[in-house]
C-alpha positions in Angstrom: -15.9 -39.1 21.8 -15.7 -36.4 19.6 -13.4 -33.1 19.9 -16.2 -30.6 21.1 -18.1 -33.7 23.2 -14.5 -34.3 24.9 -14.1 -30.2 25.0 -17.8 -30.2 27.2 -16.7 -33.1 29.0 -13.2 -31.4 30.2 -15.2 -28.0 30.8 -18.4 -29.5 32.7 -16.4 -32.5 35.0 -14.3 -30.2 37.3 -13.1 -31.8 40.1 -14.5 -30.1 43.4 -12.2 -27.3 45.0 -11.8 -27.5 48.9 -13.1 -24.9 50.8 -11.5 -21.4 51.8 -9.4 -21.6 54.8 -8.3 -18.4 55.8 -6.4 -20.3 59.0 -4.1 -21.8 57.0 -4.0 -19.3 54.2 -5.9 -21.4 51.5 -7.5 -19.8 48.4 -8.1 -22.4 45.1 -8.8 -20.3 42.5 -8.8 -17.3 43.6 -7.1 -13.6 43.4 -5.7 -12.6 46.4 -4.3 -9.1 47.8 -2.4 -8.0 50.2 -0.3 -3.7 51.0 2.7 -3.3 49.9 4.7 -1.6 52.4 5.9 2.0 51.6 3.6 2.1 48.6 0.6 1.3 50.2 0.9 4.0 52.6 0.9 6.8 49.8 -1.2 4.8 47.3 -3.7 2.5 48.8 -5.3 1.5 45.8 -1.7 -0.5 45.0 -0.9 -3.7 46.2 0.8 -7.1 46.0 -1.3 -9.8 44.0 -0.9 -13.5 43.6 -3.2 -16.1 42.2 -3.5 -19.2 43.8 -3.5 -22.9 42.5 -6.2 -25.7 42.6 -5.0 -26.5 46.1 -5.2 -23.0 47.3 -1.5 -22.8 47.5 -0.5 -19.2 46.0 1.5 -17.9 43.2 3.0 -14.4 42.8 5.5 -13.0 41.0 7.4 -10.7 43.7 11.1 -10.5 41.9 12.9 -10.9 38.7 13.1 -14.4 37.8 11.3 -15.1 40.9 7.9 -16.6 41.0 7.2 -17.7 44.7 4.8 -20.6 45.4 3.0 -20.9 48.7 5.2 -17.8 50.6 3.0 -14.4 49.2 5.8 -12.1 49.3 5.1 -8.5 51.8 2.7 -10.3 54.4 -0.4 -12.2 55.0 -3.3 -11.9 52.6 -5.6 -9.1 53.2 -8.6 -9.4 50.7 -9.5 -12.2 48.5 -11.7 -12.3 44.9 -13.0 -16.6 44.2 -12.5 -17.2 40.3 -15.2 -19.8 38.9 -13.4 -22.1 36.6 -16.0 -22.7 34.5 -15.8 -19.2 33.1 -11.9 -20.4 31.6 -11.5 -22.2 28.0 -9.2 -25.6 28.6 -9.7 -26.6 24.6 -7.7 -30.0 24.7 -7.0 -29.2 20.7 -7.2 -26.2 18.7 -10.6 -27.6 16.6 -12.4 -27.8 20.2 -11.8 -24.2 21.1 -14.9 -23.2 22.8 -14.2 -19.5 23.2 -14.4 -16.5 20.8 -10.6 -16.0 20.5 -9.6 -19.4 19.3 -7.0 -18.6 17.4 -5.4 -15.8 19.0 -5.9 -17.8 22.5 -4.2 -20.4 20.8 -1.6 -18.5 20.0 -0.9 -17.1 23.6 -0.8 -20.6 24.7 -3.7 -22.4 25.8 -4.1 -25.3 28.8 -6.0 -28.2 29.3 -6.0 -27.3 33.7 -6.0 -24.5 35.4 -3.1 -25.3 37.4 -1.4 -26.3 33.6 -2.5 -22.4 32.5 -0.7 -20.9 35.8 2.7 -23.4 35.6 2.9 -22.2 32.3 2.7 -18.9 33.1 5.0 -19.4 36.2 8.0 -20.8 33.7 7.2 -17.7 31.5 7.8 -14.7 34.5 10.8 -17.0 36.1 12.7 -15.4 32.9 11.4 -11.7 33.4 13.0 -8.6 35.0 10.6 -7.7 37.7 9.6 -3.8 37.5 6.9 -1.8 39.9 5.9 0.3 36.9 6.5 -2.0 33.9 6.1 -5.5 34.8 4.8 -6.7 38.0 2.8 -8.9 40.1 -0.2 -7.2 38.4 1.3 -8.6 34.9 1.9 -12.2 36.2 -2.0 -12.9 37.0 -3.4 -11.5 33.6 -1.2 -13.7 32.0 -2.6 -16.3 34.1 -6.2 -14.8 33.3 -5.3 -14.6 29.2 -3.7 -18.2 29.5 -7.6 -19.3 31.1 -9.5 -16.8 28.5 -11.2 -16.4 31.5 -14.3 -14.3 31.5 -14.4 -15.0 27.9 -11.7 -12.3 27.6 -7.8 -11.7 26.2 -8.0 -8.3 27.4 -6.7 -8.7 31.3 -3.9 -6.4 32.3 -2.4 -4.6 35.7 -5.9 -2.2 35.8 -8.4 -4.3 35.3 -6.9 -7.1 37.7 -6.7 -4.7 40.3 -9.9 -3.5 39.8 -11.6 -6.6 40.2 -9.7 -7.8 43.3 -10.4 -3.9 44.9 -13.7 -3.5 44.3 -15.1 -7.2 44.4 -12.5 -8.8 46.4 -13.4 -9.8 50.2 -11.7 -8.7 53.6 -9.8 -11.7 55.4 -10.8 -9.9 58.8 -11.0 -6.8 60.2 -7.1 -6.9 60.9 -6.7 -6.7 57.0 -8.6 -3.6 56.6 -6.6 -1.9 59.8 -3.3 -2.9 57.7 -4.3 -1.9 54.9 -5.8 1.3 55.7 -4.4 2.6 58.9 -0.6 3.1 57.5 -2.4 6.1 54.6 -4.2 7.4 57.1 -1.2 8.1 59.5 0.6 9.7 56.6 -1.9 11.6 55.5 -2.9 13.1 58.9 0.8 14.0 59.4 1.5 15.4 56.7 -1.6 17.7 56.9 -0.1 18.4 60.8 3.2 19.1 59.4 2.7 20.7 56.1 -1.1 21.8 56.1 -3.7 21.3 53.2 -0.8 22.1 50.6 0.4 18.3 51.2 -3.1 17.0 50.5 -2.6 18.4 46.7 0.4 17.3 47.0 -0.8 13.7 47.6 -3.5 13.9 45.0 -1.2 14.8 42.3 1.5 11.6 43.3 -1.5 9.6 43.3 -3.0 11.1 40.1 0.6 11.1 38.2 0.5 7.3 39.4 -2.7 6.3 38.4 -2.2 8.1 34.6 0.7 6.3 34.5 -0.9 2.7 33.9 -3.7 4.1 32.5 -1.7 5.7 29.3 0.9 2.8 29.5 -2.3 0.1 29.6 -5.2 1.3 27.1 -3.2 4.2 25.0 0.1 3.4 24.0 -0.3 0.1 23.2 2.3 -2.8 24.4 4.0 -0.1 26.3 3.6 -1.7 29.6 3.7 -5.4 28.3 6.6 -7.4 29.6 
């Protein structure tokens, strides 16, 4: 068998995943969410995210040197996103690289598994210094995602994983949407009890200081937020 023949066979003969089963917190292959507490409450669009393996058992990195497997730090899982493996590169050599950044995917370390992309990543973040702002949960999965090339693409960071999980991810239950939503909510009404409309601005401009903050540290000063 040649190198791109044994390359198709490796992409196209994936072993079937087992289903979803949200009763005993179960996710192959997929993103999953869930509020952080404090932070959550002021910034709802920021959260805890973990990727989970093969078996659904999930991985997030929640602490420095600390990569947990199969106990998602700050609660149950809220909302959920399903990867399709067939969208990741597992090249079994450098001359049966299939995607467009051979080389530089290469380079970043390739795998011949998902699971083998995520352990690697796992070994890499159990040497890191965890950080909210500079290196987080967030930075852990697009290494996984960059590891798979998945999506075709070496450009995954802490927005554009949270994007996809926010806006395409799926509710657990209606529970998850009470948690996720109902502590902001409280604050918010509150604070406008308390303070009036002046803590509204006040809100917007945390959440807007916040939200420039990864967006200049991510796309405009390059490397600045890469761990």
């Amino acid at each position: 068998m040649g190198d791109t023949d044994e390359a198709g066979f490796l992409q196209d003969d994936l072993w079937p995943l087992a289903d979803i089963d949200l009763q005993n917190t179960r996710f192959p292959c997929c993103l999953v969410w869930t509020p952080l507490p404090v932070v959550s409450w002021l910034a709802p669009f920021i959260g805890h995210v973990g990727i989970c393996q093969e078996d659904g058992s999930i991985l997030d990195f929640s602490g420095s040197n600390l990569v947990n497997v199969d106990d998602f730090a700050f609660g149950s899982v809220a909302r959920y996103f399903k990867l399709d493996r067939r969208q990741c590169c597992f090249p079994p050599n450098l001359s049966a690289h299939s995607c467009k950044h051979r080389y530089k995917h290469h380079e970043y370390g390739t795998a011949i598994s998902w699971d083998d992309a995520l352990h690697s990543s796992k070994r890499e973040y159990e040497t890191k210094t965890y950080n909210l702002f500079t290196c987080n949960c967030n930075s852990f999965v697009a290494n996984c995602l960059n590891r798979l090339c998945y999506g075709g693409s070496m450009r995954w960071n802490m927005i554009n994983v949270s994007v996809l999980v926010l806006c395409k991810g799926r509710w657990v239950d209606a529970t998850s949407v009470l948690r996720s939503f109902l502590p902001f909510f409280s604050v918010l009404c509150f604070g406008i009890y308390m303070v009036g409309w002046p803590f509204v601005f006040a809100w917007f401009l945390f959440a807007s200081l916040l939200a420039a903050w990864f967006v200049v540290g991510t796309y405009i000063v390059p490397n600045f937020l890469k761990c």
